[in-house]
PDB file of the backbone (N, CA, C, O) and the ligand in Angstrom, with CONECT records:
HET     ZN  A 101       1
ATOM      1  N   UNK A   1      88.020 221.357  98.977  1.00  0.00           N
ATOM      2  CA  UNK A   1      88.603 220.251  98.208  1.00  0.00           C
ATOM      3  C   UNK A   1      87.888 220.111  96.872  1.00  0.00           C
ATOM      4  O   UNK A   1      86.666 220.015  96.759  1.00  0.00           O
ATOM      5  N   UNK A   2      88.804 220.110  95.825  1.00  0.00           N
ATOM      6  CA  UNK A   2      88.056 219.880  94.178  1.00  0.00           C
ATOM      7  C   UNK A   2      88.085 218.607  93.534  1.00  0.00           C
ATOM      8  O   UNK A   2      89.084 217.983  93.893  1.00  0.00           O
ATOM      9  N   UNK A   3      87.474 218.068  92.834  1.00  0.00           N
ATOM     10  CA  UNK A   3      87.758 217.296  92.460  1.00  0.00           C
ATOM     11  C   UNK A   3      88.585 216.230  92.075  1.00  0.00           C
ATOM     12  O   UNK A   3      88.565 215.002  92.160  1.00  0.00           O
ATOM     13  N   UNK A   4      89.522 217.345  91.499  1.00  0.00           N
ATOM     14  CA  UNK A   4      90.797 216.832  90.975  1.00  0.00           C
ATOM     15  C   UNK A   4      91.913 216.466  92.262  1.00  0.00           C
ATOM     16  O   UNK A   4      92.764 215.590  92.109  1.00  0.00           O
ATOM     17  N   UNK A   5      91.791 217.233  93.504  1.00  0.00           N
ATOM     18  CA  UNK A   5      92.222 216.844  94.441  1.00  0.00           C
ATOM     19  C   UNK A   5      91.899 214.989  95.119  1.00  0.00           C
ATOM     20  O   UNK A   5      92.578 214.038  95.505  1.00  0.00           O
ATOM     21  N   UNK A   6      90.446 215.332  94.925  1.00  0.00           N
ATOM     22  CA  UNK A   6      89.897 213.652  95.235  1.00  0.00           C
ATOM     23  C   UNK A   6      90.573 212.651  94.643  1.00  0.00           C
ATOM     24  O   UNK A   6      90.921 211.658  95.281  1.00  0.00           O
ATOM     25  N   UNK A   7      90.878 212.844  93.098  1.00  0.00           N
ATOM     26  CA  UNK A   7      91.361 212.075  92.244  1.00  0.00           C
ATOM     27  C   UNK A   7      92.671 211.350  92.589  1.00  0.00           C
ATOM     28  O   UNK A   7      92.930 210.176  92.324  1.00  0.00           O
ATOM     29  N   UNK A   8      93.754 212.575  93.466  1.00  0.00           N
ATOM     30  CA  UNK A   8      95.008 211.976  93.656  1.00  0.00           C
ATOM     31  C   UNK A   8      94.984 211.474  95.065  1.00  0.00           C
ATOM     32  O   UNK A   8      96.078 211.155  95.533  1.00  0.00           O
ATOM     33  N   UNK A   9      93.542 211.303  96.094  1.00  0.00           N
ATOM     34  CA  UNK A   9      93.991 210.797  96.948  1.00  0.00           C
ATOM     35  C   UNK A   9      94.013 209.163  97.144  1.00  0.00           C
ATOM     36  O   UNK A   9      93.105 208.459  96.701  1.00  0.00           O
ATOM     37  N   UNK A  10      94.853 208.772  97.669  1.00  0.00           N
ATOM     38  CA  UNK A  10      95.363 207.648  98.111  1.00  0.00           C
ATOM     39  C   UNK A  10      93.449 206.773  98.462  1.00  0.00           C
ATOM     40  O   UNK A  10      92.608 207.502  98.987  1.00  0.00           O
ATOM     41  N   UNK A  11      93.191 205.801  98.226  1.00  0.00           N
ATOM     42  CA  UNK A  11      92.161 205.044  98.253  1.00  0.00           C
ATOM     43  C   UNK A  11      92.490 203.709  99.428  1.00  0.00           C
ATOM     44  O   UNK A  11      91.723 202.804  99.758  1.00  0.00           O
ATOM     45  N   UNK A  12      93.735 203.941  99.836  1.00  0.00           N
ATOM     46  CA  UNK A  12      93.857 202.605 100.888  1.00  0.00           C
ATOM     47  C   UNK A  12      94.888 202.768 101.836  1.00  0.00           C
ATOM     48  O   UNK A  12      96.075 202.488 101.674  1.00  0.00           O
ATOM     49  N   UNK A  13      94.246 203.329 103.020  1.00  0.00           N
ATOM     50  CA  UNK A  13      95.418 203.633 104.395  1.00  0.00           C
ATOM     51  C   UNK A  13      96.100 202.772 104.688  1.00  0.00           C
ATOM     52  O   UNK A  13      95.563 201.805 105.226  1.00  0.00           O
ATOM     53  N   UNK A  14      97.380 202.756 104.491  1.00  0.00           N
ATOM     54  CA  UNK A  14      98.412 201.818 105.608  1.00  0.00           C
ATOM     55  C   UNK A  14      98.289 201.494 107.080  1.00  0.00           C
ATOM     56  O   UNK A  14      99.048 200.801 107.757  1.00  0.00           O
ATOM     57  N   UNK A  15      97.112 202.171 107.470  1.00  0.00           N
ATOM     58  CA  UNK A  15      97.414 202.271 109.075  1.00  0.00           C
ATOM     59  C   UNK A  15      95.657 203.121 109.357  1.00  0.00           C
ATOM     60  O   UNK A  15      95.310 204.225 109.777  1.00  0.00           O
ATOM     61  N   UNK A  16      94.996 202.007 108.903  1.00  0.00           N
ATOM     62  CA  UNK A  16      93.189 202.469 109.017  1.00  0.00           C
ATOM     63  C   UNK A  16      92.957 202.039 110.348  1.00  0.00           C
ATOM     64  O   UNK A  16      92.184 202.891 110.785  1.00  0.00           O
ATOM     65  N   UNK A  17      93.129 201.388 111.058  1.00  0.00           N
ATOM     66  CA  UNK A  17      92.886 201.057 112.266  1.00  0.00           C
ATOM     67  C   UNK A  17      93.591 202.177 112.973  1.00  0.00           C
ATOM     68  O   UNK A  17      92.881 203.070 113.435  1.00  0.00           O
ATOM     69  N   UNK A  18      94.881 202.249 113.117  1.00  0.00           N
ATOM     70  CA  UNK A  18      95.535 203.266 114.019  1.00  0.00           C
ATOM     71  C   UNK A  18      94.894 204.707 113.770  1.00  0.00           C
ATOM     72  O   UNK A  18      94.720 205.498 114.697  1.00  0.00           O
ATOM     73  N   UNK A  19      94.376 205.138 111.732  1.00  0.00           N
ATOM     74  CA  UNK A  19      93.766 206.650 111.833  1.00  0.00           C
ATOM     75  C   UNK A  19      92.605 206.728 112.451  1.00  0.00           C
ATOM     76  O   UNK A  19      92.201 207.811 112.873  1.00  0.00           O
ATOM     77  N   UNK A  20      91.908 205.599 112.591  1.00  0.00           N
ATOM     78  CA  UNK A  20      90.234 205.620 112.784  1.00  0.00           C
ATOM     79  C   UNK A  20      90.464 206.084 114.562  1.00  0.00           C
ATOM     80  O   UNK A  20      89.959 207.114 115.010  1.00  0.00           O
ATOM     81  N   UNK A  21      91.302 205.127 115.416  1.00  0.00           N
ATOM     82  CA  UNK A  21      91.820 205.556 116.489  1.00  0.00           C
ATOM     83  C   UNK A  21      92.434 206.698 117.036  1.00  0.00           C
ATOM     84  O   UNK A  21      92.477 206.963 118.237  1.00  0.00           O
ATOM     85  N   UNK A  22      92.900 207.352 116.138  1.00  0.00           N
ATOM     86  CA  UNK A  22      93.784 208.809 116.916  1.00  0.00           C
ATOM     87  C   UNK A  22      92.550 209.664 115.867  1.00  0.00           C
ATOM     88  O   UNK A  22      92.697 210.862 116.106  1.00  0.00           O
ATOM     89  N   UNK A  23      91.620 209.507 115.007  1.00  0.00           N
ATOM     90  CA  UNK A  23      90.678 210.664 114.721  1.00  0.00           C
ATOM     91  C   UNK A  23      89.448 210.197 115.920  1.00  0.00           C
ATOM     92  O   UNK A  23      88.506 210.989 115.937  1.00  0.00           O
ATOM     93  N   UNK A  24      89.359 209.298 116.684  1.00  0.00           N
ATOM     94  CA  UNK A  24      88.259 209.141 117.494  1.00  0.00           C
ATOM     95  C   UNK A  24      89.201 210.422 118.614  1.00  0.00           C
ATOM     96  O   UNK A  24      88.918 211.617 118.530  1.00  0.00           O
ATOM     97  N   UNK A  25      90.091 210.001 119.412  1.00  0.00           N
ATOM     98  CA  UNK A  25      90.857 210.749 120.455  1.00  0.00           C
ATOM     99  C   UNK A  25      90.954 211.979 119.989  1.00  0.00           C
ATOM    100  O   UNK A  25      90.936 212.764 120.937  1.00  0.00           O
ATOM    101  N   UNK A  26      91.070 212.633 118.745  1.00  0.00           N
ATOM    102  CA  UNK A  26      90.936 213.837 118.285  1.00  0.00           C
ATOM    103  C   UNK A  26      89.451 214.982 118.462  1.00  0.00           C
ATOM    104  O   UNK A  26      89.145 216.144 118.729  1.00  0.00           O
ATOM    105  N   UNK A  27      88.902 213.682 118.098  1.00  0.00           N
ATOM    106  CA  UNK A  27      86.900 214.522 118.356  1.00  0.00           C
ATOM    107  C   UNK A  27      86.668 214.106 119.754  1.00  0.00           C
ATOM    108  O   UNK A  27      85.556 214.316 120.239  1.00  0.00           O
ATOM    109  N   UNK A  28      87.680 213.488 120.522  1.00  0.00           N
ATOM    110  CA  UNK A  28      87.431 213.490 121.665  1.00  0.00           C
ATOM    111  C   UNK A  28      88.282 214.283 122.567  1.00  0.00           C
ATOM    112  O   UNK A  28      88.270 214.073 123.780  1.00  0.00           O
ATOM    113  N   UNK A  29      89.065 215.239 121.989  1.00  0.00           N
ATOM    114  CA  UNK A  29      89.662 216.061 122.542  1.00  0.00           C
ATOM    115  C   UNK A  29      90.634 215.594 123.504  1.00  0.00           C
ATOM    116  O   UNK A  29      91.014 216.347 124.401  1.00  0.00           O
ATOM    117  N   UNK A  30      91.191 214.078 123.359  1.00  0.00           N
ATOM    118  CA  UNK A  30      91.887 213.604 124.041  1.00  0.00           C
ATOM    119  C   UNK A  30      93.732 213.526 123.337  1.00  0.00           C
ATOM    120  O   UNK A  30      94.756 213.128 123.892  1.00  0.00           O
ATOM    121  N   UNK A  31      93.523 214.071 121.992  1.00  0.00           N
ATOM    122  CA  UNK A  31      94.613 214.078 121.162  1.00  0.00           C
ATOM    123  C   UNK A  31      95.852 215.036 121.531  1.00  0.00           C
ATOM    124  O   UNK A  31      95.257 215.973 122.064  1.00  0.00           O
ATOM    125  N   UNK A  32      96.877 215.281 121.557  1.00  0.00           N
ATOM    126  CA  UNK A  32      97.627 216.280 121.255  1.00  0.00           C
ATOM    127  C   UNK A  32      98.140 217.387 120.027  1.00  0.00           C
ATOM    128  O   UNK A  32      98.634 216.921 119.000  1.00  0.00           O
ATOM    129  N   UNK A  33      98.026 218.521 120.158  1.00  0.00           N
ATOM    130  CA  UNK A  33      98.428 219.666 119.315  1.00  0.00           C
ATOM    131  C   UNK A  33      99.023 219.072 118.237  1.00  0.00           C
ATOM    132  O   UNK A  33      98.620 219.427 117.130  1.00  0.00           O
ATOM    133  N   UNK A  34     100.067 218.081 118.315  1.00  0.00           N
ATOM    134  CA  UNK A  34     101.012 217.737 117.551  1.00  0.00           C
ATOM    135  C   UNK A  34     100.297 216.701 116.355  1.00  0.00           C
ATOM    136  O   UNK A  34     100.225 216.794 115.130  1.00  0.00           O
ATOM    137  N   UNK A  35      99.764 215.577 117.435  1.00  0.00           N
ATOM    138  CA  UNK A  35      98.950 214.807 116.642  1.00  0.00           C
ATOM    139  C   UNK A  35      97.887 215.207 116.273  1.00  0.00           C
ATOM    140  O   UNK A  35      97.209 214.297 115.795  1.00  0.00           O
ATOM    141  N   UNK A  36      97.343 216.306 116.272  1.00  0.00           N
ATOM    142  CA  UNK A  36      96.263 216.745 115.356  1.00  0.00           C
ATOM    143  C   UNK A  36      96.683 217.341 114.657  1.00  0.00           C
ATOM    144  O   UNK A  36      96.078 216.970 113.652  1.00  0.00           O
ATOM    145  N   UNK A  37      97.448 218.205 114.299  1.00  0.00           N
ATOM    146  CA  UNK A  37      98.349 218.810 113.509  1.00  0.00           C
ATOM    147  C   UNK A  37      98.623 218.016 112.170  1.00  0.00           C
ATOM    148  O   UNK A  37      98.287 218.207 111.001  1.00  0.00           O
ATOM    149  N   UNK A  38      99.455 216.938 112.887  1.00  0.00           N
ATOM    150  CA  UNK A  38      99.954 215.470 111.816  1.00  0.00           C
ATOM    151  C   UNK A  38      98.641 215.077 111.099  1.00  0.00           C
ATOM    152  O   UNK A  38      98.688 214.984 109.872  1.00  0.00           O
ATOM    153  N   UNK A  39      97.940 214.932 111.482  1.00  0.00           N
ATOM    154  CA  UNK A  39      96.385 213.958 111.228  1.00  0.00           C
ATOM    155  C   UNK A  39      96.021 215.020 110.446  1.00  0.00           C
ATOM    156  O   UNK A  39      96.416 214.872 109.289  1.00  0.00           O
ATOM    157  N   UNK A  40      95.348 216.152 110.661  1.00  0.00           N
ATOM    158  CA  UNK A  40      94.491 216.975 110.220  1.00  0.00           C
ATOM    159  C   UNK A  40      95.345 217.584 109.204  1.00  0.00           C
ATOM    160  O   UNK A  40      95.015 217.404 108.032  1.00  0.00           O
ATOM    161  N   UNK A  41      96.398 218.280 109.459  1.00  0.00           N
ATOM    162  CA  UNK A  41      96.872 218.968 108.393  1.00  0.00           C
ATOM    163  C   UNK A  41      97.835 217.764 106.752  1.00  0.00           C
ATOM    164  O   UNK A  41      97.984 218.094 105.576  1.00  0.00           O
ATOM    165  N   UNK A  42      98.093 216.947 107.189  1.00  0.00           N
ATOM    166  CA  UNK A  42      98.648 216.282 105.926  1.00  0.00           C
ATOM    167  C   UNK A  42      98.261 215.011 105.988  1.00  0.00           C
ATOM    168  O   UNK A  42      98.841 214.473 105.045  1.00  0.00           O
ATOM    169  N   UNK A  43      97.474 214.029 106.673  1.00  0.00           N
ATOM    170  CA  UNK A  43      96.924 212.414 106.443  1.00  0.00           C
ATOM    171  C   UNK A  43      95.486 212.734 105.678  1.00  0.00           C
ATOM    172  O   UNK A  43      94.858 212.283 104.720  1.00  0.00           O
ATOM    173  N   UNK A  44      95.375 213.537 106.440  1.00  0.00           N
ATOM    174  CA  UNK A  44      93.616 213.743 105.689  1.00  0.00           C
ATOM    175  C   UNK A  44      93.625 214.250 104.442  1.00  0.00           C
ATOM    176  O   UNK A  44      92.743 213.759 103.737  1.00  0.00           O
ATOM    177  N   UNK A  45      94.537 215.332 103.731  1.00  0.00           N
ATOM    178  CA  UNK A  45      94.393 215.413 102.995  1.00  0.00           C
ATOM    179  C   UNK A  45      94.772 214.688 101.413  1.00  0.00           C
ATOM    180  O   UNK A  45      94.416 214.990 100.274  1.00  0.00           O
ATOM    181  N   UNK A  46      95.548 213.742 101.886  1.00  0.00           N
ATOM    182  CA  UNK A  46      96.085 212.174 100.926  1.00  0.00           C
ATOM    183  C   UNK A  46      95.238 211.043 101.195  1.00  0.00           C
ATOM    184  O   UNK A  46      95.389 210.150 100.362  1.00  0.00           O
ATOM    185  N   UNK A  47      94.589 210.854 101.888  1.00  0.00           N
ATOM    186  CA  UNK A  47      94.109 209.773 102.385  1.00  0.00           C
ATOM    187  C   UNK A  47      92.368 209.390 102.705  1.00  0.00           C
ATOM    188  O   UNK A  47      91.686 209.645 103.698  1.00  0.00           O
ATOM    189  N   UNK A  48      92.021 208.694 101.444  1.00  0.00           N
ATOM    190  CA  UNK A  48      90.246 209.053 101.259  1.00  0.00           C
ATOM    191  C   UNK A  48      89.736 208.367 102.493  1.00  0.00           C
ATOM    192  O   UNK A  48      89.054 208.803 103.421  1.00  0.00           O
ATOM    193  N   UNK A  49      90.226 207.224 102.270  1.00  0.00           N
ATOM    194  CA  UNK A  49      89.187 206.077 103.773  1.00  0.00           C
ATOM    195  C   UNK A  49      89.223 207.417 104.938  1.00  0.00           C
ATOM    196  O   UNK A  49      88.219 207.909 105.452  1.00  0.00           O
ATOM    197  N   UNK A  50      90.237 207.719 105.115  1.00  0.00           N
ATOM    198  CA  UNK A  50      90.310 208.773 106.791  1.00  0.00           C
ATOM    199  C   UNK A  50      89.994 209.418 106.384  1.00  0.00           C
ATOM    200  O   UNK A  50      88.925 209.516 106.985  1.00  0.00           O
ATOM    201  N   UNK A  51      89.981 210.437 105.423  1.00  0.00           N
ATOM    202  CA  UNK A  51      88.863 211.574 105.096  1.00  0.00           C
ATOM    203  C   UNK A  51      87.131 211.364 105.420  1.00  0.00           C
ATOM    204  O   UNK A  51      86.229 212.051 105.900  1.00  0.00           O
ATOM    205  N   UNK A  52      87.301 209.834 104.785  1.00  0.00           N
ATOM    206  CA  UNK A  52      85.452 210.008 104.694  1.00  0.00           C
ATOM    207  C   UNK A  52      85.614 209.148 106.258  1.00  0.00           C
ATOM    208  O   UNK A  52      84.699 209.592 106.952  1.00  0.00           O
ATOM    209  N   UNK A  53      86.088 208.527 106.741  1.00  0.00           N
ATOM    210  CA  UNK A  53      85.924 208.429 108.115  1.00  0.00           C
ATOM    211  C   UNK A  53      86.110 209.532 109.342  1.00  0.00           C
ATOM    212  O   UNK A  53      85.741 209.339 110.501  1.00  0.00           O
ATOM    213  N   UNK A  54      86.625 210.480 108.947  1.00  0.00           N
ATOM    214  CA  UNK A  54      86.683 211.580 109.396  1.00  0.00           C
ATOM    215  C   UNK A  54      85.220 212.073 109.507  1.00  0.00           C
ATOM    216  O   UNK A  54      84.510 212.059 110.513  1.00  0.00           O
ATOM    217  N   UNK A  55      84.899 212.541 108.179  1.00  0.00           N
ATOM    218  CA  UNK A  55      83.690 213.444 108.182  1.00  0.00           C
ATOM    219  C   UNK A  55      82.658 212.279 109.092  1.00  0.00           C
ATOM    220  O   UNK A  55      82.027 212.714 110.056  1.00  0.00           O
ATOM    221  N   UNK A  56      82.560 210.970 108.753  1.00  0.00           N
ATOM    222  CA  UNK A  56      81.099 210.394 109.181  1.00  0.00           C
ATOM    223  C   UNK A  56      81.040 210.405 110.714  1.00  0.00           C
ATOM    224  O   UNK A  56      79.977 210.383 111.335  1.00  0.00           O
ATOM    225  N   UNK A  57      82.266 210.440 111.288  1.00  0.00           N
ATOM    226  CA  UNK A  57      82.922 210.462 112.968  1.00  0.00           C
ATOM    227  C   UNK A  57      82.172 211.844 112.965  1.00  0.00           C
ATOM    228  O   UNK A  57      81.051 211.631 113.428  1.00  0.00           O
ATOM    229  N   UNK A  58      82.300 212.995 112.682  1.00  0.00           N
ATOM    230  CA  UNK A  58      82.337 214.039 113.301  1.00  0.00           C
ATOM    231  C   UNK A  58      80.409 214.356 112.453  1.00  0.00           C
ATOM    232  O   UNK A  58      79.842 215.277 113.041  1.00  0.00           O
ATOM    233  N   UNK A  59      79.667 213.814 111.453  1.00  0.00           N
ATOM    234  CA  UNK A  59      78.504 213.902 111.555  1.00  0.00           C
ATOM    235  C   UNK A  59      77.674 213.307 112.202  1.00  0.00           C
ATOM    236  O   UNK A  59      76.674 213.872 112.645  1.00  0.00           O
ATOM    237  N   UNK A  60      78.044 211.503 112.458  1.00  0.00           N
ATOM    238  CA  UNK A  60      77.319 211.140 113.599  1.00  0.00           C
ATOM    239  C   UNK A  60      77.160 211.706 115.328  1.00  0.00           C
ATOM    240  O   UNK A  60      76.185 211.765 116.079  1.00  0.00           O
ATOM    241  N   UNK A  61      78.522 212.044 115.491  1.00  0.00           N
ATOM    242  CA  UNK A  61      78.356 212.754 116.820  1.00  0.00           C
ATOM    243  C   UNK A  61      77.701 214.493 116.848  1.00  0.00           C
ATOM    244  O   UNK A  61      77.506 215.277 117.776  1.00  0.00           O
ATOM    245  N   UNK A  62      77.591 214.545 116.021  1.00  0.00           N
ATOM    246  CA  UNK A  62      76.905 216.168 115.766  1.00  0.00           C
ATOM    247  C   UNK A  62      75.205 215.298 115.597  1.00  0.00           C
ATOM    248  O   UNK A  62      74.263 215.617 116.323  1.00  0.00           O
ATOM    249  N   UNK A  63      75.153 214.761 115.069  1.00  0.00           N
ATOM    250  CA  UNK A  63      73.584 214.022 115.238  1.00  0.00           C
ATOM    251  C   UNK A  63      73.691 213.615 116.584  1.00  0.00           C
ATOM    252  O   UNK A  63      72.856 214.303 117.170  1.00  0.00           O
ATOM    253  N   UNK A  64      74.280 212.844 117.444  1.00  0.00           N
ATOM    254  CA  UNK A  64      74.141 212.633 118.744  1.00  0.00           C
ATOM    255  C   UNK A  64      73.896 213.418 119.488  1.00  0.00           C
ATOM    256  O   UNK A  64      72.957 213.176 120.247  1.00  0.00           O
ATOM    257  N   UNK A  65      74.677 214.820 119.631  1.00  0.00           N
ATOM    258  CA  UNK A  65      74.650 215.770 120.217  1.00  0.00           C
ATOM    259  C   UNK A  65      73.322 216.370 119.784  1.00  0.00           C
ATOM    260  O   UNK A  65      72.707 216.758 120.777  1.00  0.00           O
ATOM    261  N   UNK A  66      72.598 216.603 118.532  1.00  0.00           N
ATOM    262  CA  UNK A  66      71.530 217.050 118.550  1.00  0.00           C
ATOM    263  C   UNK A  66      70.095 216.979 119.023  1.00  0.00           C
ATOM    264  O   UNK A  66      69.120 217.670 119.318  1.00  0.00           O
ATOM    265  N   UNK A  67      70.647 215.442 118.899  1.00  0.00           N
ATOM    266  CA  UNK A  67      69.090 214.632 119.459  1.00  0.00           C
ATOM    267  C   UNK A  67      69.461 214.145 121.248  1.00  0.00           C
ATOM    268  O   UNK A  67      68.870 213.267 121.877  1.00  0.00           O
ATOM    269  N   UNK A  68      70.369 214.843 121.649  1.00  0.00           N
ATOM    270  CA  UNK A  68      70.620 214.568 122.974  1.00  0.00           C
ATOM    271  C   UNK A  68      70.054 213.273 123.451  1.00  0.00           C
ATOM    272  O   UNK A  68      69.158 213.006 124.252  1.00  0.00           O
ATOM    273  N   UNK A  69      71.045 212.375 122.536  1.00  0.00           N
ATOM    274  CA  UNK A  69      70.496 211.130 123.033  1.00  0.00           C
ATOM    275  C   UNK A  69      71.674 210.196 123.398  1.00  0.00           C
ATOM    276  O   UNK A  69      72.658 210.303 122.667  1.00  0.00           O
ATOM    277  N   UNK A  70      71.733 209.385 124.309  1.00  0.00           N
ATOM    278  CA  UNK A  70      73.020 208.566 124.151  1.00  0.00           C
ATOM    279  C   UNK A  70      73.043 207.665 123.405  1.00  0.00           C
ATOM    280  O   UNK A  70      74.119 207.108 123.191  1.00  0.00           O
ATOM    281  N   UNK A  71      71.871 207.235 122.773  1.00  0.00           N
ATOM    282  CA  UNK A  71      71.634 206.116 121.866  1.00  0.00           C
ATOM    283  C   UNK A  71      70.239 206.195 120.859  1.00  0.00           C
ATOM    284  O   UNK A  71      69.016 206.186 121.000  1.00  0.00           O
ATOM    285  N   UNK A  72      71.739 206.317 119.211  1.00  0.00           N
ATOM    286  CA  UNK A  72      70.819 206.511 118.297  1.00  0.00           C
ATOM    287  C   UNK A  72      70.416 205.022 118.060  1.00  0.00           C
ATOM    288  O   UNK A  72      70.969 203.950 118.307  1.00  0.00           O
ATOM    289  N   UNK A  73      69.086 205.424 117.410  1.00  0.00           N
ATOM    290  CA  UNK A  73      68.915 204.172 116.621  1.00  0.00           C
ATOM    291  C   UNK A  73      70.047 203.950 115.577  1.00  0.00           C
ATOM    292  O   UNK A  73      70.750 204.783 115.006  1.00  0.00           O
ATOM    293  N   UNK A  74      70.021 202.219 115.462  1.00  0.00           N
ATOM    294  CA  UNK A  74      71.365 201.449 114.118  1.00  0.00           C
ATOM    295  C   UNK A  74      70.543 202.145 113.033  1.00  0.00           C
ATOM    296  O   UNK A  74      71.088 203.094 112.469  1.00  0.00           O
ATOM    297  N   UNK A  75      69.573 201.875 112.744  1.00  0.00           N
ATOM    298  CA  UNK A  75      69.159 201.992 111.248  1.00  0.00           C
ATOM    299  C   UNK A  75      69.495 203.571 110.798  1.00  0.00           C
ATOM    300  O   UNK A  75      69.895 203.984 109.710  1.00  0.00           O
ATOM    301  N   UNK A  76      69.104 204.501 112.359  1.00  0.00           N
ATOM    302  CA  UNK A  76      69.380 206.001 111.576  1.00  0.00           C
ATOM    303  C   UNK A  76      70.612 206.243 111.603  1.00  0.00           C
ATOM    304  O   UNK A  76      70.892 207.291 111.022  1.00  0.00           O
ATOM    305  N   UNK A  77      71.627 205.601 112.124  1.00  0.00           N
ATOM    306  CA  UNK A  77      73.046 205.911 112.343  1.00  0.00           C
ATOM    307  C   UNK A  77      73.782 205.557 110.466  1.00  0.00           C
ATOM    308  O   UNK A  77      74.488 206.205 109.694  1.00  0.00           O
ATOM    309  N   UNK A  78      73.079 204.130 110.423  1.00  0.00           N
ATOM    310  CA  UNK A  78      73.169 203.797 109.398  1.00  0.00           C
ATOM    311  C   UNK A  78      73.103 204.628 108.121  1.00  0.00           C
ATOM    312  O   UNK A  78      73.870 204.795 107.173  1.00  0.00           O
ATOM    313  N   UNK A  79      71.780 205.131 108.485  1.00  0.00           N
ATOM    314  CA  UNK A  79      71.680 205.653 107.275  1.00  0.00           C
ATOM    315  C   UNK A  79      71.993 207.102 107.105  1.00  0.00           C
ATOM    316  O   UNK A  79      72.426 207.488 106.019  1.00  0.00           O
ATOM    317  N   UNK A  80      71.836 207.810 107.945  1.00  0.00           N
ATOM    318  CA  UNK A  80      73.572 209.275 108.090  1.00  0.00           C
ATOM    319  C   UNK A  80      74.478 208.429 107.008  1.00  0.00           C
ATOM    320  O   UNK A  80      74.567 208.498 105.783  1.00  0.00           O
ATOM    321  N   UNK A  81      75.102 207.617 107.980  1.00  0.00           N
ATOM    322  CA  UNK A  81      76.137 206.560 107.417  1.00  0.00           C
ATOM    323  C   UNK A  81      76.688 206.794 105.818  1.00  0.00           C
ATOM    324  O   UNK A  81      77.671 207.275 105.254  1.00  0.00           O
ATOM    325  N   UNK A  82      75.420 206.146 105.472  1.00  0.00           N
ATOM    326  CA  UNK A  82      74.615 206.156 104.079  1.00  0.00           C
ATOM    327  C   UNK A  82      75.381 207.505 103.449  1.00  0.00           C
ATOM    328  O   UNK A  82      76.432 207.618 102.819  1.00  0.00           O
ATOM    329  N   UNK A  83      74.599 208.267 103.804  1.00  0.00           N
ATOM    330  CA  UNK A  83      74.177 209.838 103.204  1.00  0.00           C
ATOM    331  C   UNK A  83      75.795 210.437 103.299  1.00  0.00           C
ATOM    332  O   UNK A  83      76.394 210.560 102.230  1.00  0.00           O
ATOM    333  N   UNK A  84      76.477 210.796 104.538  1.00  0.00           N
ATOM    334  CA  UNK A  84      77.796 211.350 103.854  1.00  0.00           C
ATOM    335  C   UNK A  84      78.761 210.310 103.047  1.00  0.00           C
ATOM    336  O   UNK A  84      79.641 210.928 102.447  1.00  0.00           O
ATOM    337  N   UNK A  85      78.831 208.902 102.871  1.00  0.00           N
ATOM    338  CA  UNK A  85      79.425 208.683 101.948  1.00  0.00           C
ATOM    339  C   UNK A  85      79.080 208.833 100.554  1.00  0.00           C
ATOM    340  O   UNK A  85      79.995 209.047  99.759  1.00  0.00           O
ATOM    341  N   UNK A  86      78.423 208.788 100.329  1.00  0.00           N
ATOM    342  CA  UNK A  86      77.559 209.168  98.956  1.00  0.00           C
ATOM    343  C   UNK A  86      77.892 210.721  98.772  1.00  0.00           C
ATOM    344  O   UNK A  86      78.514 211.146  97.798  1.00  0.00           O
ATOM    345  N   UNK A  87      77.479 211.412  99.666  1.00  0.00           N
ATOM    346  CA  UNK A  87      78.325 213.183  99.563  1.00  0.00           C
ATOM    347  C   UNK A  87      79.792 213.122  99.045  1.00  0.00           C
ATOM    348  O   UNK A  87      80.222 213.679  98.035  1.00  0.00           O
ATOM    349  N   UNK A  88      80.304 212.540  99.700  1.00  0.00           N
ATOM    350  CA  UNK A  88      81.935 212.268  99.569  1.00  0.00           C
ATOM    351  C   UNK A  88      82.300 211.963  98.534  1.00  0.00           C
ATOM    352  O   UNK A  88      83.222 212.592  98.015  1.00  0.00           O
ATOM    353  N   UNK A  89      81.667 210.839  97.858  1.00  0.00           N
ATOM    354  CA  UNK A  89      81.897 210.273  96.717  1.00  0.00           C
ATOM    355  C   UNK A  89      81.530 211.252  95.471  1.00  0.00           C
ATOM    356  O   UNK A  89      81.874 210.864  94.355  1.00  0.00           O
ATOM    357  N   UNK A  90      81.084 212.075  95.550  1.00  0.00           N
ATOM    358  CA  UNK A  90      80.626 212.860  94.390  1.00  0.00           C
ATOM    359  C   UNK A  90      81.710 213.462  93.927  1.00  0.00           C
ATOM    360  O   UNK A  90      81.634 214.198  92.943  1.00  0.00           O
TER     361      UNK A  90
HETATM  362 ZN    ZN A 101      94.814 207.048 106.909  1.00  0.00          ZN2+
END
C-alpha cells in the first residue's frame, strides 16, 4: 500500500462495530471463505479505521502468542497499541 492509496481511503466505517466483529471471527478462524474474501479483499482496502484495526488485532495476538501468555499486561498491550498506529499513520 502507497501512500497515495492511504490518501483515498475512507477515514470513517459505516459499520465499525460489525468490521471490528467479523475481523475478530476472521483471526479466529471462525469466519467463512466468503466473508473473508468480502472483508479482506475489498473493505480493507477503502476503509482506514478497519485497516488499522485489522493490523493492531492481528499484532497484539502475535505478541500474545509470543509471550505465551494469556494475559498481557494493559500498559504493554497499550503501548503495541501505540506503536502500530503511529506505523500506519505514516
Ligand atoms: Zn469498515
Amino acid at each position: 500500500m502507497n501512500a497515495n492509496e492511504m490518501k483515498n481511503m475512507k477515514h470513517d466505517c459505516p459499520h465499525q462495530q460489525e468490521c471490528l466483529q467479523l475481523l475478530q471471527s476472521i483471526l479466529d478462524g471462525e469466519a467463512t471463505q466468503e466473508q473473508k474474501d468480502k472483508f479482506m479483499g475489498n473493505h480493507l482496502e477503502e476503509c482506514m479505521p478497519c485497516y488499522q484495526n485489522y493490523h493492531l488485532e492481528v499484532a497484539i495476538r502475535d505478541l500474545l502468542r509470543k509471550k505465551c501468555a494469556n494475559q498481557a499486561p494493559q500498559d504493554l498491550v497499550d503501548s503495541i497499541k501505540q506503536k502500530v498506529i503511529q506505523n500506519l499513520a505514516r
